[in-house]
N, C-alpha and C positions, 0 to 999 in steps of 0.2 A: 646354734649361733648364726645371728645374720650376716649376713656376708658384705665387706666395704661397698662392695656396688649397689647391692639391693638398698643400703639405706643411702647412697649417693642418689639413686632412680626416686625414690621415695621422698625425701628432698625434694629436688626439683621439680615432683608432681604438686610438691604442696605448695612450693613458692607460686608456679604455673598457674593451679588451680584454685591459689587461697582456699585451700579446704583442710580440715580434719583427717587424723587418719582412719577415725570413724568414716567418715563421708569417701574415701579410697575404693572402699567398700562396693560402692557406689558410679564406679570407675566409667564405663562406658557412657552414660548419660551427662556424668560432669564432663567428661570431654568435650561432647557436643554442647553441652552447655556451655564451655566456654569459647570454645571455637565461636558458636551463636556470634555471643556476644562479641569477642574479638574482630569478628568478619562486619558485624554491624556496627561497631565503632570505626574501623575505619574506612568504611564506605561511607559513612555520615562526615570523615573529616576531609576524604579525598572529593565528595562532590563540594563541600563546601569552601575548597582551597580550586577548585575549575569554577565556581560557581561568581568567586573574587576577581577570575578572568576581567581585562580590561580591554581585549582583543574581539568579542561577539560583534557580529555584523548589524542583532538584531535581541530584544531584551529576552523574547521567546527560548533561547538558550539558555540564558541565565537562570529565569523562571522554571525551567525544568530540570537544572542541577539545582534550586531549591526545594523543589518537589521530593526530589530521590533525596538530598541530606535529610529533609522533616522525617520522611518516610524510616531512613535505615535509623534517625536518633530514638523514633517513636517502638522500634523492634528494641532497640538498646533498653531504651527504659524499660521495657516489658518484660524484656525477656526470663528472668527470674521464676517469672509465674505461668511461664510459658508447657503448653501440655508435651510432655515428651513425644507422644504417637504423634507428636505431628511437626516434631527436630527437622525431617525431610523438607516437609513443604514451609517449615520459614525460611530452609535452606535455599528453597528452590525462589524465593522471594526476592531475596539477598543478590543473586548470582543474576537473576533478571534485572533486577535493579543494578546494577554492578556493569553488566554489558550493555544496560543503555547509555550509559554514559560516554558510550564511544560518540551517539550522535553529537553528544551537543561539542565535543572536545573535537571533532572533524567539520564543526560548522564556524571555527573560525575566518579570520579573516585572509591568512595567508591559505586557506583548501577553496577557498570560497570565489562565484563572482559576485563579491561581497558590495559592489555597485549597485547591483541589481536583488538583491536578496529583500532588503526594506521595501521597494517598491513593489516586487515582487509579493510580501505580505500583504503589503493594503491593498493589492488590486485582488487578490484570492478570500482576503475578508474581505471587500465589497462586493464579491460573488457570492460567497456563502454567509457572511455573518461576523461579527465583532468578536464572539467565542471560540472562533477558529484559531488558531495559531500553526504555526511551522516552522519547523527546524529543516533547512536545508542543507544538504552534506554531500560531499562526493561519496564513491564507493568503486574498488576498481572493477567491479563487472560490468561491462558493459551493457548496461541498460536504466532506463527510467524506472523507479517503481516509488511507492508509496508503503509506510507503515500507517497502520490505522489507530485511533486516536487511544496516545499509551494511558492518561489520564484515567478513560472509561475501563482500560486494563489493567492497572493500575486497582481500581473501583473493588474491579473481580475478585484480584487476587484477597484485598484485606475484607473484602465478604465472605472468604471462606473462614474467618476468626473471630465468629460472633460474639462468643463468650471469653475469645481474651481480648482482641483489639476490636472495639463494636465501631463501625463502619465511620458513624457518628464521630469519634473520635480524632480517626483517620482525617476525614474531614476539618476539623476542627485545628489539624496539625497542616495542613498544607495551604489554610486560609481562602482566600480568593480563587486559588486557582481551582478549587475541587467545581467550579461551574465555568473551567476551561476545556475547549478541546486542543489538543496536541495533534501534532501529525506532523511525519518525518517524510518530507520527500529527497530522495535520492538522485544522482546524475552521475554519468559517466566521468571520476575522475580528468582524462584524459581531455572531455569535450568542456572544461570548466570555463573559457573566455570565447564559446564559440555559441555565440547568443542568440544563433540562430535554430539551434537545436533544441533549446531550452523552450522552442513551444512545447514542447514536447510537456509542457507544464502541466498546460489545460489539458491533455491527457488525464493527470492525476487527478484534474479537479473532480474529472469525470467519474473515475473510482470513489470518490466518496459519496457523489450523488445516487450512483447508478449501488452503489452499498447500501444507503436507507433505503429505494426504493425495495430494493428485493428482501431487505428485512420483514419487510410490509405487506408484500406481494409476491413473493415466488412462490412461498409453498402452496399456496393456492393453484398459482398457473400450472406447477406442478400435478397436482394431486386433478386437475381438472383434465391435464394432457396425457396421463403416465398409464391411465387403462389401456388406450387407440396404442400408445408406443410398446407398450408389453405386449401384445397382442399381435404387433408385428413381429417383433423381437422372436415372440414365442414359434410364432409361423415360419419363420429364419431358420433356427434351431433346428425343429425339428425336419425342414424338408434340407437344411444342407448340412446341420453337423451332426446330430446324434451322437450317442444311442441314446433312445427313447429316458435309456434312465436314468442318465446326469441332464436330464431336457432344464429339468427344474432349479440346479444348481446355474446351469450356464446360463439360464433365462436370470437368474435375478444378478449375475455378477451383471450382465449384460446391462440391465437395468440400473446398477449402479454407477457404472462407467459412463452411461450416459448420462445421469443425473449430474455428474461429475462435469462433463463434458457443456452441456447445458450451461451450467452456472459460471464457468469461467469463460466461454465466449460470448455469453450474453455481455459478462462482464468488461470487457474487452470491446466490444461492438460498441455498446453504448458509452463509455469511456472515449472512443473515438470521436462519437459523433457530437457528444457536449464539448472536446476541443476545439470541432472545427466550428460551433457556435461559438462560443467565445472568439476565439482568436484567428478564424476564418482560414483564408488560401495558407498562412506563416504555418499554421497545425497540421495542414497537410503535405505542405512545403518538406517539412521538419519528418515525418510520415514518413513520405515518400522516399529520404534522403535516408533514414533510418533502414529502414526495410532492403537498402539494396544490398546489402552485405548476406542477406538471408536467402534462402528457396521463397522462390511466390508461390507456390504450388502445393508445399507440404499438406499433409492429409495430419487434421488437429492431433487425433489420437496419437502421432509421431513426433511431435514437439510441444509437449506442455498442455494440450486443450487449447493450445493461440490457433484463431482463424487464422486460415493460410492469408498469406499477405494478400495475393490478389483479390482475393473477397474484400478484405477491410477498406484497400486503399480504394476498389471501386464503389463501393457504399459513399464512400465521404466523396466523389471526385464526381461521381453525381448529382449529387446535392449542391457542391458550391460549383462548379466551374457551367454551369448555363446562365448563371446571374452575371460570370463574370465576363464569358464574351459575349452578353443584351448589351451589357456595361459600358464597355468598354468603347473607348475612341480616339479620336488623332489628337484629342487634347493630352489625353494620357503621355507621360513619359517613359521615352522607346524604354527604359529598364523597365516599367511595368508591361509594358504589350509583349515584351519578352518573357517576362514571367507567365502572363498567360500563354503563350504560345511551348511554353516549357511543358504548362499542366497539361496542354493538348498534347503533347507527344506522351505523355507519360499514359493520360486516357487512351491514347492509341496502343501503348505496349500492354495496358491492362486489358482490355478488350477482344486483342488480339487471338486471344486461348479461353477456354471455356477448361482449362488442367486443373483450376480449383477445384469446381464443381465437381470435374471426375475424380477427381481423390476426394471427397466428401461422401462422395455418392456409391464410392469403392465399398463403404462398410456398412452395413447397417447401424450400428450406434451413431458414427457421425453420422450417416444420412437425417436418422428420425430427431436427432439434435437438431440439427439445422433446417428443417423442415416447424420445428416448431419457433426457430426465430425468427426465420420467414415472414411466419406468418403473423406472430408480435410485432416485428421490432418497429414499423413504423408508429404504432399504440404505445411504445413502448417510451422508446423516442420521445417523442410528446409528452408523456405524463412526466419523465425525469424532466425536461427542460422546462416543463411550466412547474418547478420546484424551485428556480433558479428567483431571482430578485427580482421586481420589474422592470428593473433599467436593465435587463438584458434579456428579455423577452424575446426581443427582437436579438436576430444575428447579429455579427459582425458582418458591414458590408463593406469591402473596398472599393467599391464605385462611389458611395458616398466618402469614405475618408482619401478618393484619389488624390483632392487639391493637396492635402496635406500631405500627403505621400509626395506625390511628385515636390516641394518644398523639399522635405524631409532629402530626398534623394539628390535633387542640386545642391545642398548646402553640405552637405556629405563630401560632393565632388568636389 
């Protein structure tokens, strides 16, 4: 006899699952099958109820809760014929899709300096291109960062679904946008109306420059540098850690670490240096003002792969500030001859200590890392920045925009 519960349970899997008690049978997979489907219908109603938003700063928001709706109604429709061995990974589609929606629902207009956001895009696509786009959102950690373009991510994931969602289709369901780039850049909740920090922009712009390039190029500079650096590595090991017979184990984490170490402060270096092209003394301004909350001196291996601060901010403070006091004169207004007088104290606390170096130079991975960006980065430099459009070729100068600054600064007062 079956017992009231068991057919009360049985019941409600079948209302649940609209299925047969033949198909019960069947039990684990129509689960997920329906979850599937339940989870992709209402991520396709929830972006499309943010997406009706009348609050976005900028259309780029909107356009990207219509991406994620096409996307989770296009999993809806399919899902039926969907291959079980791979329930996981439309799961894992779902859930990506699902947490990006935080950007565009934090890029309103009350998290936002939503002033600046519009202006803010057209001056970042007339850097890089009309196919650019950006969602700008705060975030409370403190710091600047960039996502990289979810579109082309996006791309990936429904390439791995050839024969159920073909790529093509994909496409097909998102329209226009599948020949958009996206990109989410980030700010310190906290620093949201302090506009001065916000150069901190062309930072980002830098990461996506300084990102093609080394798509392009690193494994090469790589694979051209990585015999001389093993070889060092190797001679490390063996004359000061030993024994002889993890030489070969420690040699190649060793090698990894710097590979690791490499790639994200190259990252980071040159990211610096296309800011302070673009948006001159204000990126390093912004830098500078950044950085004091931190150790100048850190050794990378102990914070992330980020060059120690005093290395970064004198890379950039070399480059701009000899233009700026050739530049400079008694026409200038005293706020700006202050301002340079500001960067010179700051060259003077940079200069003052050679502590990066000696923490770089403390280990062998950071040393033969930054020995080989040494000896790059100004080739390096160069090739990213002559990627850039031609109207910015050329730096930002503020000797040529003084008249208009010194304006800028009486009309203020």
């Amino acid at each position: 006899m079956v017992s009231p519960w068991k057919k009360i349970v049985q019941y409600l899997l079948r209302r649940k699952l609209r299925c047969t008690p033949r198909r019960i049978l069947n039990l684990p997979v129509d689960i997920q099958l329906a979850e599937l489907r339940r989870h992709a219908e209402s991520l396709a109603k929830l972006a499309a109820t943010l997406e009706q938003a009348e609050d976005f700063p900028n259309e780029t928001a909107r356009e990207f809760c219509g991406i994620i709706r096409a996307s989770a109604r296009l999993i809806y429709q399919r899902i039926a014929i969907a291959p079980p061995d791979r329930f996981s990974h439309i799961h894992f589609i779902l859930a990506a899709l699902g947490e990006d929606l935080r950007y565009a629902d934090r890029s309103r207009v009350e998290h936002t300096p939503w002033s600046l956001v519009q202006a803010m895009e057209r001056f970042l696509q007339a850097t890089l291109g009309s196919e650019y786009q950006f969602i700008i959102r705060p975030q409370w950690s403190y710091n600047y960062a960039i996502v990289g373009d979810r579109v082309a991510y996006y791309r990936r994931l429904f390439s791995s679904f050839p024969d159920w969602i073909p790529i093509s289709e994909w496409h097909a369901t998102i329209k226009e946008s599948a020949s958009h780039r996206i990109f989410i850049i980030s700010f310190p909740r906290v620093e949201r109306m302090n506009v001065l920090t916000h150069a901190n922009w062309g930072h980002e712009i830098g990461h996506i420059l300084i990102s093609e390039w080394m798509a392009e190029h690193f494994d090469e500079l790589w694979q051209r540098e990585a015999p001389a650096i093993e070889a060092a590595i190797r001679d490390y090991v063996q004359n000061e850690l030993g024994p002889p017979v993890l030489a070969d184990e420690i040699v190649a984490d060793y090698m990894k670490r710097t590979l690791s170490l490499t790639r994200k402060s190259l990252k980071e270096l040159i990211s610096d240096a296309i800011g302070a092209h673009i948006l001159g003394p204000a990126a390093l301004a912004s830098l500078c003002e950044f950085s004091s909350r931190f150790e100048l001196d850190a050794n990378p291996l102990e914070c992330g792969d980020y060059p120690p601060w005093r290395f970064r901010l004198t890379k950039i403070i070399e480059i701009l500030l000899p233009e700026l006091q050739a530049a400079m004169t008694e026409q200038w207004h005293p706020a700006l001859r202050s301002f340079v007088k500001w960067l010179e104290d700051w060259r003077q606390v940079l200069t003052s200590s050679n502590a990066d170096r000696v923490a770089i130079n403390s280990d062998v991975r950071s040393k033969k890392a930054y020995e080989l960006l040494e000896t790059n980065y100004e080739r390096i430099r160069t090739e990213v920045l002559g990627s850039l459009r031609s109207h910015l070729q050329s730096p930002y100068s503020l000797a040529v925009m003084s008249s208009s600054t010194n304006t800028l600064i009486c009309c203020s007062n």
